[in-house]
C-alpha positions in Angstrom: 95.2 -49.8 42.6 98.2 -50.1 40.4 98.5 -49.6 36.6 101.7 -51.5 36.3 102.3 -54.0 33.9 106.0 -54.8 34.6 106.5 -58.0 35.7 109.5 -59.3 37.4 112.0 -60.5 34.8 110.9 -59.3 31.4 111.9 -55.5 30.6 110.8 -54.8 27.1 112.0 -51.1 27.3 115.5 -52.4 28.5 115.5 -55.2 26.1 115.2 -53.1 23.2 117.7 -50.8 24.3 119.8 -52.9 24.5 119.3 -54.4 20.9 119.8 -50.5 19.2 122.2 -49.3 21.8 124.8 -52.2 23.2 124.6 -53.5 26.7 125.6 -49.9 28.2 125.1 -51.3 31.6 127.7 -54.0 31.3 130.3 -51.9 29.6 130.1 -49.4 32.7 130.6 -51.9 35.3 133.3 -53.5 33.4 134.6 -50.1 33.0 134.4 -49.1 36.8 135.4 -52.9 38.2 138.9 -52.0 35.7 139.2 -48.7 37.3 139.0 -50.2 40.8 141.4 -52.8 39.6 143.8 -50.3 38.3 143.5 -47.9 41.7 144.1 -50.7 43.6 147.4 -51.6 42.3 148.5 -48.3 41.6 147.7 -47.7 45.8 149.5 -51.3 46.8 152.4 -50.1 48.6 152.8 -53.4 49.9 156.4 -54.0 47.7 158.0 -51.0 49.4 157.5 -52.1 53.2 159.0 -55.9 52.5 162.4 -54.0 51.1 162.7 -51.8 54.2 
């Protein structure tokens, strides 16, 4: 027996959190995928073994 209505595709509680809060979701992975952007060219040491 379940007592779930979700079905797959339509959140309403997401939905309207979305509407009163902004896409929170969206903004963190953007947020993180910059972060791992930034990280990786701050570790690419790649430059400094072609001068040697």
């Amino acid at each position: 027996m379940t007592t779930s209505t979700h079905t797959a595709g339509h959140t309403p509680i997401y939905e309207e959190l979305v509407e009163e809060h902004g896409d929170i979701l969206a903004e963190a992975r953007a947020a993180a995928e910059h972060s791992q952007r930034t990280a990786s060219q701050a570790l690419d040491w790649s430059d400094l073994r072609r001068r040697e």
